[in-house]
C-alpha positions, -999 to +999 in steps of 0.1 A: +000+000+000+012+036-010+017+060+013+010+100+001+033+122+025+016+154+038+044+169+059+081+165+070+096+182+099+134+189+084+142+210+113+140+179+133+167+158+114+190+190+120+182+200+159+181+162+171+196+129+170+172+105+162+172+072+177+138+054+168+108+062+151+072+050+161+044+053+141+008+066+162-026+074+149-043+109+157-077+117+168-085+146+141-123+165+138-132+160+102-124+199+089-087+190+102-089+156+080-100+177+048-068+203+056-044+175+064-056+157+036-048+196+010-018+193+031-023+225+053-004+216+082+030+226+096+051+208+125+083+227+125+081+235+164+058+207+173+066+183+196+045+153+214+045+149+258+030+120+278+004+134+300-017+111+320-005+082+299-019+090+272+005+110+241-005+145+233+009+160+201+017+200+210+023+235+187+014+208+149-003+240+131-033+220+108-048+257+089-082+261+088-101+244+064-119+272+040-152+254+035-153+247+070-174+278+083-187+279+118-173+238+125-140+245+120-113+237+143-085+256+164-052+255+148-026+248+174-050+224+199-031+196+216-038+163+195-043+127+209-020+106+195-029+071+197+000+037+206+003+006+226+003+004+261+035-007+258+046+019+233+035+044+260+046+024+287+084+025+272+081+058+258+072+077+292+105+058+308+128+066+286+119+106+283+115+108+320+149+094+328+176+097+300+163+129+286+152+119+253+123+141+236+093+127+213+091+148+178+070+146+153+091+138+118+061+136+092+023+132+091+007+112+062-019+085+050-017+047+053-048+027+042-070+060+044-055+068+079-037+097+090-005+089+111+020+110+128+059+093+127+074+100+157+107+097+167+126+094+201+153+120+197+178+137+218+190+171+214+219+178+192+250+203+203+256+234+185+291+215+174+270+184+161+248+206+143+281+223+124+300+189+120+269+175+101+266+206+080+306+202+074+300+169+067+272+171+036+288+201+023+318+176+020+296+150+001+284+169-024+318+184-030+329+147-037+300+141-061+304+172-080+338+161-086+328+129-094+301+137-119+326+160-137+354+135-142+325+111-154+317+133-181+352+134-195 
């Protein structure tokens, strides 16, 4: 089964290192489905926190749907993201006590269901940050190099 993509949260892949990913169904009103679904949403400061173990998904900006009139929904609510016990059981542990943070990394549709990837990540140091972006700059030197003496 294909899945469409809505949104990817890039800033997360720079700001964090990501150690595993879980994927979590969201409890969504129906004028947020229809936005989702045009791909009005945003989760660049988004983040999720486990609050009276169940996971709530904070600051994921889902625009107003335009046909949506009077039922339409408030963009920055809290959303109910939904796992395993277990899931949640491991989840809460491991951000409680080694300091790891849940963040969202993209939102789209699998078998006609909207679900939110979220990945355990821990913060990255302003050094880690520049040593990655040291790093690709470096990689695509080497390609450029390597596509020119390709074409001779």
């Amino acid at each position: 089964m294909e899945e469409k993509v809505f949104a990817r949260n890039r800033k997360a892949f720079h700001d964090y290192h990501i150690e595993e990913t879980y994927e979590a169904g969201m409890v969504l009103t129906g004028t947020e489905v229809k936005s989702v679904r045009a791909g009005r949403l945003n989760l660049k400061d988004s983040y999720a926190r486990i609050e009276n173990n169940e996971v709530w998904l904070h600051n994921m900006h889902i625009s107003p749907y335009e046909q949506g009139n009077r039922f339409n929904h408030e963009p920055l609510r809290k959303r109910k993201l939904l796992l395993n016990r277990r899931e949640i059981n491991r989840l809460t542990g491991l951000t409680r006590e080694r300091g790891y943070t849940l963040v969202p990394t993209r939102v789209y549709a699998k078998k006609g269901f909207i679900k939110v990837e979220l990945a355990l990540a821990r913060g990255k140091k302003l050094y880690d940050k520049r040593e990655a972006i040291s790093e690709r700059d470096a990689k695509r030197e080497i390609e450029k190099a390597f596509k020119e003496k390709q074409r001779y």
